[in-house]
DRENDO-1510 file (C-alpha; in Angstrom, 1 decimal, always signed):
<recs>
REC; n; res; u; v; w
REC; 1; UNK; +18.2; +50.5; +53.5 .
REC; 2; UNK; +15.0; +49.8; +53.0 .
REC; 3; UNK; +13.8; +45.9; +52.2 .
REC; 4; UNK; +13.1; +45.2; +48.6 .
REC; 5; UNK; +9.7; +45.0; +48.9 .
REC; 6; UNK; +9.8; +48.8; +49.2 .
REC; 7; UNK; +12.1; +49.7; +46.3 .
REC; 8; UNK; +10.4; +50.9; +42.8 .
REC; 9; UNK; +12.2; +48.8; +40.8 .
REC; 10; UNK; +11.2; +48.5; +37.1 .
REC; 11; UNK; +10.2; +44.8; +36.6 .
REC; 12; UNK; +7.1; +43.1; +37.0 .
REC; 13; UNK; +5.9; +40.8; +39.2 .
REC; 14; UNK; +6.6; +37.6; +36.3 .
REC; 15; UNK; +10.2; +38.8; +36.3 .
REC; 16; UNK; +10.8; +39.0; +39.5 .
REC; 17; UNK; +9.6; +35.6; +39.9 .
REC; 18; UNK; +12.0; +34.4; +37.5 .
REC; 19; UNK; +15.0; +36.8; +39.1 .
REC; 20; UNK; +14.3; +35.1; +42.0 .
REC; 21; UNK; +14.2; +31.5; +40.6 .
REC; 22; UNK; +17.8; +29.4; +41.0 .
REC; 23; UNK; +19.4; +29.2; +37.8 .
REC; 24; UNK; +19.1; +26.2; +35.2 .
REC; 25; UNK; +22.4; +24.5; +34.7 .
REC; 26; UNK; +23.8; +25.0; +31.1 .
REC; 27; UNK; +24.1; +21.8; +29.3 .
REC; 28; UNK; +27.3; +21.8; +26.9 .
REC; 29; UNK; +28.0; +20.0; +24.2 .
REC; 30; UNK; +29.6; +16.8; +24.1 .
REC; 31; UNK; +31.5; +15.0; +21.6 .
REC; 32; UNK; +29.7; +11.6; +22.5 .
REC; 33; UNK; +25.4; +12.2; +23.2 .
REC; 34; UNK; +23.2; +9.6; +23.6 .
REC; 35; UNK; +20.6; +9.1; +21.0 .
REC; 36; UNK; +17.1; +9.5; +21.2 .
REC; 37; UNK; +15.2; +6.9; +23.5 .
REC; 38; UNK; +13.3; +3.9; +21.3 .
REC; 39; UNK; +15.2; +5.3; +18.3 .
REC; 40; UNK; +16.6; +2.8; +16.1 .
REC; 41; UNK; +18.9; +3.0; +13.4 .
REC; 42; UNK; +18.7; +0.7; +10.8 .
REC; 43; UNK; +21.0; -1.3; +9.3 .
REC; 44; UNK; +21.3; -2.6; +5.5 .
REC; 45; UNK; +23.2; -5.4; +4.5 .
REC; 46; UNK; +25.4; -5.3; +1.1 .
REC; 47; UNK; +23.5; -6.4; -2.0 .
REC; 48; UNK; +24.5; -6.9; -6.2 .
REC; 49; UNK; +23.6; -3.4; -6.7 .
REC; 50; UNK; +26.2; -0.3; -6.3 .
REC; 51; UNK; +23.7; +2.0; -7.1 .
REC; 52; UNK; +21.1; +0.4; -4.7 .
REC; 53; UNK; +23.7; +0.3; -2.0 .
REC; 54; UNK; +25.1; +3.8; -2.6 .
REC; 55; UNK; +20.9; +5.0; -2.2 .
REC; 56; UNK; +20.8; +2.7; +0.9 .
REC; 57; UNK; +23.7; +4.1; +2.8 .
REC; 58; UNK; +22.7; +8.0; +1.3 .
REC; 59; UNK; +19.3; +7.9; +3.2 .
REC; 60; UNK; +20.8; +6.2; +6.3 .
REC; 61; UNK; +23.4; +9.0; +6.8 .
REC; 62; UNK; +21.2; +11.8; +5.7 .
REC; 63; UNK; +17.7; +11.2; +6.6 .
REC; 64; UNK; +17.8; +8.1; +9.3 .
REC; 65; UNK; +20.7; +9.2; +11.4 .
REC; 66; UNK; +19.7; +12.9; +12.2 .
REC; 67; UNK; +16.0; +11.5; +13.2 .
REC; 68; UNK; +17.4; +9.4; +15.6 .
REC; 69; UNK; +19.4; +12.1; +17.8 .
REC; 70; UNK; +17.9; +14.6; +20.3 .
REC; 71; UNK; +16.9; +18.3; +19.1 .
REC; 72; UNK; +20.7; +19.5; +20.2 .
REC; 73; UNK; +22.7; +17.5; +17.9 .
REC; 74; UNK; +20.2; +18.1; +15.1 .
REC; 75; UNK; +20.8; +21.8; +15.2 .
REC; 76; UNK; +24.4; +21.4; +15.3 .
REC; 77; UNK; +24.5; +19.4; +12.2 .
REC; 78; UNK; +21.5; +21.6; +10.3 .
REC; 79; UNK; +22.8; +25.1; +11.5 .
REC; 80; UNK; +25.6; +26.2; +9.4 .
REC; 81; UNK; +26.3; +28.3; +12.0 .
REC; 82; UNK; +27.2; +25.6; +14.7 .
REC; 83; UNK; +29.3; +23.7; +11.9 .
REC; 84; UNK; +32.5; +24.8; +13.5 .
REC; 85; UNK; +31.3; +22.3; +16.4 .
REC; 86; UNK; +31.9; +19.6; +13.6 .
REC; 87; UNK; +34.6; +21.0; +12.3 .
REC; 88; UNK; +37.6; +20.1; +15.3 .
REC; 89; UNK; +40.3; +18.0; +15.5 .
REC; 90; UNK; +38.5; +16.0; +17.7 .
REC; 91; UNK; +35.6; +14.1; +15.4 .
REC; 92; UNK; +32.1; +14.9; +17.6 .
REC; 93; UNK; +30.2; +11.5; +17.5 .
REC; 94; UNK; +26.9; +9.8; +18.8 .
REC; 95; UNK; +25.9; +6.6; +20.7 .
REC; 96; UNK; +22.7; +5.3; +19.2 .
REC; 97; UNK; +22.1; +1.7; +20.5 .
REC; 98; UNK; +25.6; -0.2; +20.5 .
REC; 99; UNK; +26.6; +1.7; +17.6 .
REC; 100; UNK; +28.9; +5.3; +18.0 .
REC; 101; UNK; +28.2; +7.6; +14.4 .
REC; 102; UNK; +30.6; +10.7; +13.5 .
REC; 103; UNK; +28.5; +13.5; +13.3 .
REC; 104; UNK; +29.2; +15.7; +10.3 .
REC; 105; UNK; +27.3; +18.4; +8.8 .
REC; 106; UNK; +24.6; +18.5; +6.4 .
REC; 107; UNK; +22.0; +20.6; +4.6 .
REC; 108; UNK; +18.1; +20.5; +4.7 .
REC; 109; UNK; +18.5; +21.5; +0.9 .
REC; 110; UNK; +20.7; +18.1; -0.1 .
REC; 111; UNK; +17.7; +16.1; +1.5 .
REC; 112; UNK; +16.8; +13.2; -1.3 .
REC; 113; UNK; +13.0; +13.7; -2.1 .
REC; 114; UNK; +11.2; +10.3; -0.8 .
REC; 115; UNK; +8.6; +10.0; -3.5 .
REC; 116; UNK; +11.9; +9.6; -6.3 .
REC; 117; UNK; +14.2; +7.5; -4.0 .
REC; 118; UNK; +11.6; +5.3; -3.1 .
REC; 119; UNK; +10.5; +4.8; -6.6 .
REC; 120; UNK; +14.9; +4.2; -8.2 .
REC; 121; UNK; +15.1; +1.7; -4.7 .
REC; 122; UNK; +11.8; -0.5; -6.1 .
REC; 123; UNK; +13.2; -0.6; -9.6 .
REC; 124; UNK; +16.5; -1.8; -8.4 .
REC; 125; UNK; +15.5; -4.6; -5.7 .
REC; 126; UNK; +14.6; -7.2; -7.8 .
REC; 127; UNK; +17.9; -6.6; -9.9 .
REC; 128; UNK; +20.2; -6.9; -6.4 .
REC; 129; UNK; +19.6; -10.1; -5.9 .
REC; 130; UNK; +17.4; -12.0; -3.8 .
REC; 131; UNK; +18.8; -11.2; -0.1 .
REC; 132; UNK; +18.2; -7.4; -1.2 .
REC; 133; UNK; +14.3; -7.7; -0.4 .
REC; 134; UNK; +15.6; -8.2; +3.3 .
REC; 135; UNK; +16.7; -4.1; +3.6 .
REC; 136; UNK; +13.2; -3.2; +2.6 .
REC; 137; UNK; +11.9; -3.3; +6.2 .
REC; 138; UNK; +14.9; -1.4; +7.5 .
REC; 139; UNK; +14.6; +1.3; +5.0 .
REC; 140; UNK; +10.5; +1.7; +5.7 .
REC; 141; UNK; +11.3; +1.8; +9.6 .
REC; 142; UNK; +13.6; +4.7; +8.6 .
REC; 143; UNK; +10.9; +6.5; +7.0 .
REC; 144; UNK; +8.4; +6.1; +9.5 .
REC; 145; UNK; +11.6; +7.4; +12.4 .
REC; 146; UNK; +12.4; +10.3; +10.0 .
REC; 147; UNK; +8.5; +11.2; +10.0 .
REC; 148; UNK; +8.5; +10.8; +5.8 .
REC; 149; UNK; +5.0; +9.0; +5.9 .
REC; 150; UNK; +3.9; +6.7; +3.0 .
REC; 151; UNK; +1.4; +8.0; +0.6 .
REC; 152; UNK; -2.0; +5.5; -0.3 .
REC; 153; UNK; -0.4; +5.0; -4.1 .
REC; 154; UNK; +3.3; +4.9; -2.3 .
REC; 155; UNK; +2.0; +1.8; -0.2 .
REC; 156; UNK; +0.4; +0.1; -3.2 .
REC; 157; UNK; +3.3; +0.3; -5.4 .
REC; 158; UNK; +5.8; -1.3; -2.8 .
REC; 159; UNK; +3.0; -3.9; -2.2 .
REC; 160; UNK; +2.3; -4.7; -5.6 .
REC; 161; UNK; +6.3; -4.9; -6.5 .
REC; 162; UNK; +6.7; -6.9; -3.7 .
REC; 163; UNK; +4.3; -9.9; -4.1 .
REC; 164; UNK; +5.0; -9.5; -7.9 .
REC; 165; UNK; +8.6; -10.8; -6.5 .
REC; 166; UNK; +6.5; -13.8; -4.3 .
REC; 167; UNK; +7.7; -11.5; -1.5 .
REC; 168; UNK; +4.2; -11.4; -0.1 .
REC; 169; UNK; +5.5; -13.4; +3.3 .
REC; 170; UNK; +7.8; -10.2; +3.6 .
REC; 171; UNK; +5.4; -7.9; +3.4 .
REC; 172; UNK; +3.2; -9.3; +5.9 .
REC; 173; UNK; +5.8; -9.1; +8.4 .
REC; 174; UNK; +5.9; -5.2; +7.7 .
REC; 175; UNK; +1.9; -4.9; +8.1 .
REC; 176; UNK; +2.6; -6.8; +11.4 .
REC; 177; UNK; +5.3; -4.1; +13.0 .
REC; 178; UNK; +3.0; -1.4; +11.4 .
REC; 179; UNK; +3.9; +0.7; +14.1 .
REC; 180; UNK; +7.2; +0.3; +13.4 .
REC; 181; UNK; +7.1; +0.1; +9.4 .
REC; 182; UNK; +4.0; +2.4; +8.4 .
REC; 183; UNK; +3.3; -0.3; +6.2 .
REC; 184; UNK; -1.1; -0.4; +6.6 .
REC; 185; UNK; -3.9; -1.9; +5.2 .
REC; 186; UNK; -5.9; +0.8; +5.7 .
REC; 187; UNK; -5.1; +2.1; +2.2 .
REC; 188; UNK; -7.5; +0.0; -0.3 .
REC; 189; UNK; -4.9; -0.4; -2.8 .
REC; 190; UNK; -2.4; -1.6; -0.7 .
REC; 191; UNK; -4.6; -4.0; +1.0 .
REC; 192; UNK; -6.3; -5.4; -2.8 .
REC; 193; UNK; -2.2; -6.0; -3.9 .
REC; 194; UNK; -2.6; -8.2; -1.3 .
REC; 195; UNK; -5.4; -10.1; -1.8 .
REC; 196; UNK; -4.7; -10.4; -5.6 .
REC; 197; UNK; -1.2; -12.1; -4.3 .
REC; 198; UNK; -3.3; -15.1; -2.8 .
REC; 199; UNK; -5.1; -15.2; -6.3 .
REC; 200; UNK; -1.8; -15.2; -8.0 .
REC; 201; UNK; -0.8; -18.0; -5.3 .
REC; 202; UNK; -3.7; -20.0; -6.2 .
REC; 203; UNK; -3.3; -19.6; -10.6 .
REC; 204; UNK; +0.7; -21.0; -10.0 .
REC; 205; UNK; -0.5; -24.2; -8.2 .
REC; 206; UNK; -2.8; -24.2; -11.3 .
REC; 207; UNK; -5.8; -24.5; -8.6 .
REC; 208; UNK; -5.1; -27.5; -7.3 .
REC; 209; UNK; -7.1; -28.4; -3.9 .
REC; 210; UNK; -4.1; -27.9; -1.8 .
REC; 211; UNK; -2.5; -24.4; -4.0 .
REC; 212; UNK; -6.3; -23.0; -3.5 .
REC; 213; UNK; -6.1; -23.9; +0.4 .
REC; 214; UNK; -2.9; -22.2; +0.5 .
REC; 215; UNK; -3.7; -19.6; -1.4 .
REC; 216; UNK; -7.3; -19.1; +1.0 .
REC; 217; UNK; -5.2; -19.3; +4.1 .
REC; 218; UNK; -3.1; -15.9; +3.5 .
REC; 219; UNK; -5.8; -14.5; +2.2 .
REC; 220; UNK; -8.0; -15.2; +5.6 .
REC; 221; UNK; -5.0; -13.8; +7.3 .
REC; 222; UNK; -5.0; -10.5; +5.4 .
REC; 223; UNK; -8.7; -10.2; +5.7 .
REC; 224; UNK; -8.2; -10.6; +9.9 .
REC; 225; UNK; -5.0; -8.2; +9.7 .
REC; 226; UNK; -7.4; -5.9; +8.3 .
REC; 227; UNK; -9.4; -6.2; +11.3 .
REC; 228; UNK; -6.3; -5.6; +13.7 .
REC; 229; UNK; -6.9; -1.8; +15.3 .
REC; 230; UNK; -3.4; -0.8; +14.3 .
REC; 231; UNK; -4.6; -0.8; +10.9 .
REC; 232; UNK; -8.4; +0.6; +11.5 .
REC; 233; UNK; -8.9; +4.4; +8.9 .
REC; 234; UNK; -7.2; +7.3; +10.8 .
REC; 235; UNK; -10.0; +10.0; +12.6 .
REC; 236; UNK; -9.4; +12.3; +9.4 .
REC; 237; UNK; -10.6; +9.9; +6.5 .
REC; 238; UNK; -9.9; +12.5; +3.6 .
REC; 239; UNK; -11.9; +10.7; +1.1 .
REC; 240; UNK; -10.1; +7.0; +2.5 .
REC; 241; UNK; -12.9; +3.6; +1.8 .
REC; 242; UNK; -12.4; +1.4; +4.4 .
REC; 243; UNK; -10.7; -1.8; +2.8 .
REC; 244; UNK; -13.4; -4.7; +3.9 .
REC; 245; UNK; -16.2; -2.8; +2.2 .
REC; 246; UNK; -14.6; -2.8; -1.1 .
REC; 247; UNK; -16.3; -5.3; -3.5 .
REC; 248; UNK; -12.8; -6.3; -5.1 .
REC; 249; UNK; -11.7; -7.4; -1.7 .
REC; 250; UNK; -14.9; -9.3; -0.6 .
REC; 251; UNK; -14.8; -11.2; -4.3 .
REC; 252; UNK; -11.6; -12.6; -4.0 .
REC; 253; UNK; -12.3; -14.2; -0.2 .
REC; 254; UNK; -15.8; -15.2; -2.3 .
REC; 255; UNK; -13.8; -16.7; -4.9 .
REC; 256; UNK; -10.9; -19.0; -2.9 .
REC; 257; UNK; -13.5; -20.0; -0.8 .
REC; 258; UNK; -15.6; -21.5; -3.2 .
REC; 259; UNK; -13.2; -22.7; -5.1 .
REC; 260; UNK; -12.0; -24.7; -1.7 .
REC; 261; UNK; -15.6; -25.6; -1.6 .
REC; 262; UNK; -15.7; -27.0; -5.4 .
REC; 263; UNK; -13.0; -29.1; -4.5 .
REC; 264; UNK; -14.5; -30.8; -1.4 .
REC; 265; UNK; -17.4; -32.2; -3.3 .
REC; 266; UNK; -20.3; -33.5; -3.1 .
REC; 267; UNK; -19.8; -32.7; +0.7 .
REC; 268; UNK; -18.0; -29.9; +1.1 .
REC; 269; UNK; -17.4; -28.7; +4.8 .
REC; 270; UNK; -20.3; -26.7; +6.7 .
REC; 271; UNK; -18.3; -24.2; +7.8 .
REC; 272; UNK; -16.6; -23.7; +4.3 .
REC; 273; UNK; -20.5; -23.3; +2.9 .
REC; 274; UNK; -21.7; -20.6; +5.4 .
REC; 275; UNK; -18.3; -18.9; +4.9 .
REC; 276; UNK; -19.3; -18.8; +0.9 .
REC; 277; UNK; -22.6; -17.8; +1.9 .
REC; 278; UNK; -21.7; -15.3; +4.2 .
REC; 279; UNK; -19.5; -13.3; +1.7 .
REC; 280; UNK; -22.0; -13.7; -1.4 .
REC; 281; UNK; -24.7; -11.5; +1.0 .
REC; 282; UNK; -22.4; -9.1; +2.4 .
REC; 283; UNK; -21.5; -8.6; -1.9 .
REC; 284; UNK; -24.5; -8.6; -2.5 .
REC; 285; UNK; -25.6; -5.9; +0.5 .
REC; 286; UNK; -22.6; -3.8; -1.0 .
REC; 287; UNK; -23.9; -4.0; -4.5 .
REC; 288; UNK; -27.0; -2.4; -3.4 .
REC; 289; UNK; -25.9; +0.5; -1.7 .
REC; 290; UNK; -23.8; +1.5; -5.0 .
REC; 291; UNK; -25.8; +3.8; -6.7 .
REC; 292; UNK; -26.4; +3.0; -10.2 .
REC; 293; UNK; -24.2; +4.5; -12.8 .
REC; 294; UNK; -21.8; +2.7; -10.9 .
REC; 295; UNK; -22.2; +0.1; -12.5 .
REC; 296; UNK; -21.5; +1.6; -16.3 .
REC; 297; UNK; -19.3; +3.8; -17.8 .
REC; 298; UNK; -19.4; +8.2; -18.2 .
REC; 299; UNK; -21.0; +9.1; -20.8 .
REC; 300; UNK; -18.6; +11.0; -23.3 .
REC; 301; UNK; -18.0; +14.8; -23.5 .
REC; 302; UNK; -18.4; +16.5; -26.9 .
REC; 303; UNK; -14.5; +16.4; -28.2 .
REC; 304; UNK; -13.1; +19.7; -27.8 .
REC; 305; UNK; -11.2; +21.0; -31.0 .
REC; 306; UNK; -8.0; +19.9; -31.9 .
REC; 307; UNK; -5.3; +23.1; -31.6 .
REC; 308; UNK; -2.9; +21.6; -34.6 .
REC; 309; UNK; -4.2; +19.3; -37.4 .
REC; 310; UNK; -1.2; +17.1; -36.5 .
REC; 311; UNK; -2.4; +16.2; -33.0 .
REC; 312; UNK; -5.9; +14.7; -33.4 .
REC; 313; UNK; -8.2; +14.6; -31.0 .
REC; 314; UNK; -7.9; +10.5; -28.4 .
REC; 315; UNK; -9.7; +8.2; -29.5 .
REC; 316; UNK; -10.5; +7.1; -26.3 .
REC; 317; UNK; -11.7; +9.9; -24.2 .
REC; 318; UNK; -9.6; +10.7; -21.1 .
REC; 319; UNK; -12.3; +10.4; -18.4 .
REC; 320; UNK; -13.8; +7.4; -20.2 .
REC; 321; UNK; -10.3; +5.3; -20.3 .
REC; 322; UNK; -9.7; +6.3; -16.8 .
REC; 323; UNK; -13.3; +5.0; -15.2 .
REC; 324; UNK; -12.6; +1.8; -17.6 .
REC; 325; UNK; -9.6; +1.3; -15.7 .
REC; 326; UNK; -10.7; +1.7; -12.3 .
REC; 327; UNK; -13.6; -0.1; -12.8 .
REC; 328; UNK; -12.0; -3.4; -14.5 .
REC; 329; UNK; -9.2; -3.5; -11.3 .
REC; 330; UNK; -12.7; -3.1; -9.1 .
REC; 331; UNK; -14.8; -5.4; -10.6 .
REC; 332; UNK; -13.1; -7.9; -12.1 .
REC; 333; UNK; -11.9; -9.9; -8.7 .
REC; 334; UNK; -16.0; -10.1; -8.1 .
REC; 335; UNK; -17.3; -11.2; -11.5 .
REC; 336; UNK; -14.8; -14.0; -11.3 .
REC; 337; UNK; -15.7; -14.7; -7.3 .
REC; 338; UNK; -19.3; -14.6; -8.5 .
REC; 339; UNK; -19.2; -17.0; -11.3 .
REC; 340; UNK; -17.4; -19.5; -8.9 .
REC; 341; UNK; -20.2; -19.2; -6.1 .
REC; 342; UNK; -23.1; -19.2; -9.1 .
REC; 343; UNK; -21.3; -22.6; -10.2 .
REC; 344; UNK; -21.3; -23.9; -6.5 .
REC; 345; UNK; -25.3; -23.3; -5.8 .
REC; 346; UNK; -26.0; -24.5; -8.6 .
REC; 347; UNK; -24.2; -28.2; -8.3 .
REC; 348; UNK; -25.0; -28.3; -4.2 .
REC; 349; UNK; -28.9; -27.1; -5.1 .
REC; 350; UNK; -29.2; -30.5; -7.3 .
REC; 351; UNK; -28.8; -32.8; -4.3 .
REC; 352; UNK; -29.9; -30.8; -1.6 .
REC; 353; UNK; -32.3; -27.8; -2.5 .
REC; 354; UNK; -31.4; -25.3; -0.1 .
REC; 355; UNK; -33.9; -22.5; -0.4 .
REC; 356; UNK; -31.5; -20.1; +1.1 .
REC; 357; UNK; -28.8; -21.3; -1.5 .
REC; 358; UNK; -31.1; -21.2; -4.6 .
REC; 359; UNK; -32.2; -17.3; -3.5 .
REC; 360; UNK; -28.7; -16.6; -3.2 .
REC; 361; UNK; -27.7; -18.2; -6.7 .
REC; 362; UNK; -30.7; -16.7; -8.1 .
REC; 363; UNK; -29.4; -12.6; -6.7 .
REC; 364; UNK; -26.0; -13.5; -7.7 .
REC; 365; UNK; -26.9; -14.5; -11.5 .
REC; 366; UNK; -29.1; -10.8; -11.8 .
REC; 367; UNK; -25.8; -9.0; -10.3 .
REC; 368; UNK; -23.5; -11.3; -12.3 .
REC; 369; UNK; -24.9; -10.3; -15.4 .
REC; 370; UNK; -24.5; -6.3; -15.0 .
REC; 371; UNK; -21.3; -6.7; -13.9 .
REC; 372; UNK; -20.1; -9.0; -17.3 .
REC; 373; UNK; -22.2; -6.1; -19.5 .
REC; 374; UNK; -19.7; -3.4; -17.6 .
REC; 375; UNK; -16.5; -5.6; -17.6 .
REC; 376; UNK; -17.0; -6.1; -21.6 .
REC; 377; UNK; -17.4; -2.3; -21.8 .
REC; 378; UNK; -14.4; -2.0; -19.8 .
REC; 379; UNK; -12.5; -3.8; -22.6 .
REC; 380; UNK; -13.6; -2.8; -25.4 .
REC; 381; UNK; -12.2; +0.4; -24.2 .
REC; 382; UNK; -9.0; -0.9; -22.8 .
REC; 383; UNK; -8.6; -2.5; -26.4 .
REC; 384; UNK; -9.1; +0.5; -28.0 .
REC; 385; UNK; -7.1; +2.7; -26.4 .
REC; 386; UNK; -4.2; +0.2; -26.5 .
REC; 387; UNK; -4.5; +0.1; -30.0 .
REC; 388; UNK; -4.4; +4.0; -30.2 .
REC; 389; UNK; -1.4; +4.0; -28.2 .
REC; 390; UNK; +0.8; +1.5; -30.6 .
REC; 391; UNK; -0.2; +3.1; -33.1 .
REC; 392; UNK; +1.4; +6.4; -31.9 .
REC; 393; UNK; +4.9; +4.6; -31.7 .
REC; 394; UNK; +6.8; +1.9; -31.1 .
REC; 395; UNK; +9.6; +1.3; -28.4 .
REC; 396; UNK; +8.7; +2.8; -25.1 .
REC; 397; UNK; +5.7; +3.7; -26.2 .
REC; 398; UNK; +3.8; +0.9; -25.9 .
REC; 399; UNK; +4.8; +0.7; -22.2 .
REC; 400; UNK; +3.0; +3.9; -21.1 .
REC; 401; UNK; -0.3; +2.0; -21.9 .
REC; 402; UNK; -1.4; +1.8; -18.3 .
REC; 403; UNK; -4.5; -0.1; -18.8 .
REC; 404; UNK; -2.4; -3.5; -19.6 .
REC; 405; UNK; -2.7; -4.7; -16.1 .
REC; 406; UNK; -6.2; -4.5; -15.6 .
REC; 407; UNK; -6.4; -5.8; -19.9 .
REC; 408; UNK; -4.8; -9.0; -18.5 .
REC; 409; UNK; -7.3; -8.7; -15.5 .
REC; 410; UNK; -10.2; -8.8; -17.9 .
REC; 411; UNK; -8.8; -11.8; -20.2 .
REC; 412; UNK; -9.1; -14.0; -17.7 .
REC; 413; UNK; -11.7; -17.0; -17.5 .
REC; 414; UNK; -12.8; -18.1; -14.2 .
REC; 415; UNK; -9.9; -20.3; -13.5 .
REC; 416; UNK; -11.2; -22.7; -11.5 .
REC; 417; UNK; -13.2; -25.8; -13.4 .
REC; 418; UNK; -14.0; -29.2; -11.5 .
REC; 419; UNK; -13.4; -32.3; -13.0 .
REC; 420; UNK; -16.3; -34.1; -13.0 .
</recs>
């Protein structure tokens, strides 16, 4: 016979390579797997809410669950045609951590949508009492395992809920395990909630000296999470501002910092003075760069003409509500930051005439006054277009005016006033 080498067979050299190879070993199923290494699954504890509970334990056994086991048990309970696995007398289950799961099986179809859930699970916190803001880490750490990753508005909305709650010490701990959480302060919006929480800190202890110090200290700790790496702009920006260039952001550091300076006069601290300093140039710097019809509002288009007689054309345009919007959350935090450093030049310049203080009162007065001519632009539209939408309705109508926040924004005075 003669040796192989010699015989036409019909494969090619690849398969003989593999004919030759020894065998892989088959790897059967097992009614007990270990999970997936570093998976987690998390755990919620019971809270006043039914509803939030029955959400809760929905997305742990549909979403979390399957994200923590390995790529065999996931087809086994995706595949309808591996369901008879499931199916036995004997119940198939999985060790993940200390805990064993029955394994059962599910549809990619029944999937709950993230961007709903999410939103019924924020509306029902602060109604479940107040242990239920504990499951919020939990059920963002699921998201993150099961890949569902949190949108810029998505991250601003559980911020803003949050500290509107005081739960602004929880979320912190969330930007802190952002690798476990998703939770970033790379989103702008998301990272201004929580700067306006240390103002909101600040206006309950009526600015006292020691509520403004408290309220300065988280916000020095946001602005240096913001400088942790974890939370640095991913490589593809897609449109993203980074967070510390934002004039909103700057102004309130500019603002609780000389407000903590008002308070420590006549002599208030050096280092509390070149911090004021140091944030009224870099606004300043940023104010330059902007180009400027930044600084006003769109011009209006020609209205276009109504279809039906009964449906009038807005009163307020659409683009120009929405700019006067934007621009009152953007702006506002620095006009009031502004007026506060402008008052703390000018009483420090009467004993001590710093030249680099009175140049810097002096550039913050010019910038001060565009940005009060845009902010009473802003709402005069805001007004209006409130008053177009109550008088379209009453009831639940009046709650779709989304301009009220930044309305409020606008109506307030610079809060801080020494008592001389």
């Amino acid at each position: 016979m003669a040796p192989l080498r010699a015989q036409k067979l019909p494969f090619c050299r690849s398969c003989l390579r593999q004919l030759s190879a020894p065998t892989p070993r088959c790897r059967y199923f097992s009614t007990t797997q270990p999970a997936r290494r570093n998976a987690e699954l998390p755990t919620f504890t019971p809270t006043n809410s039914p509803q939030l509970d029955e959400l809760l334990t929905t997305f742990r056994t549909d979403i979390f669950l399957p994200a923590c086991l390995p790529k065999a048990q996931q087809d086994i309970i995706f595949r309808k045609k591996l369901h008879y696995l499931l199916l036995t007398d004997e119940p198939a289950t999985a060790s993940i951590g200390k805990e064993v799961v029955q394994l059962r099986p599910l549809h990619r179809a029944d999937e709950p949508r993230t961007p709903s859930t999410l939103a019924k699970v924020l509306d029902l916190l602060p109604q479940a009492g107040e242990s239920a803001w504990e499951n919020l880490p939990g059920f963002l750490a699921g998201l993150k395992i099961s890949k569902r990753k949190l949108k810029g508005y998505q991250m601003e909305k559980i911020v803003r809920r949050a500290c509107k709650q005081g739960k602004e010490g929880l979320i912190m701990q969330c930007m802190k395990q952002v690798e476990r959480t998703g939770l970033s302060l790379c989103d702008a919006g998301a990272a201004r909630e929580m700067m306006l929480a240390s103002v909101r800190r600040a206006d309950e202890a009526k600015w006292t000296k020691n509520g403004v110090a408290g309220a300065l200290k988280f916000a020095e700790a946001v602005w240096l999470l913001m400088q942790d790496p974890r939370h640095a702009l991913p490589k593809k920006r897609d449109g993203l501002v980074d967070p510390m260039s934002r004039p909103d952001i700057v102004g309130i550091l500019l603002q609780l910092h000389s407000a903590n300076a008002l308070h420590q006069l006549p002599d208030p601290p050096s280092n509390n003075m070149s911090s004021v300093r140091s944030y009224a140039t870099m606004i300043l710097i940023q104010l330059s760069r902007l180009d400027p019809s930044e600084l006003s509002l769109p011009l209006p288009r020609p209205p276009t003409p109504s279809p039906s007689p009964e449906s009038p054309p807005p009163v307020v345009p659409k683009e120009i509500f929405n700019a006067a919007n934007e621009k009152a959350h953007l702006y506002s935090p620095l006009a009031h930051g502004m007026r506060l450093a402008i008052q703390l030049f000018t009483t420090t310049t009467k004993t001590t005439a710093s030249p680099e203080d009175v140049k810097l009162r002096n550039q913050l007065q010019q910038r001060s006054s565009q940005l009060d001519q845009l902010l009473k632009e802003c709402k005069e539209v805001l007004e209006k277009k409130a008053e177009e939408v109550e008088n379209e309705g009453t009831g639940t109508k009046k709650k779709e005016f989304k301009g009220l926040e930044a309305l409020k924004i606008l109506s307030v005075v610079v809060p801080f006033r020494r008592k001389e």
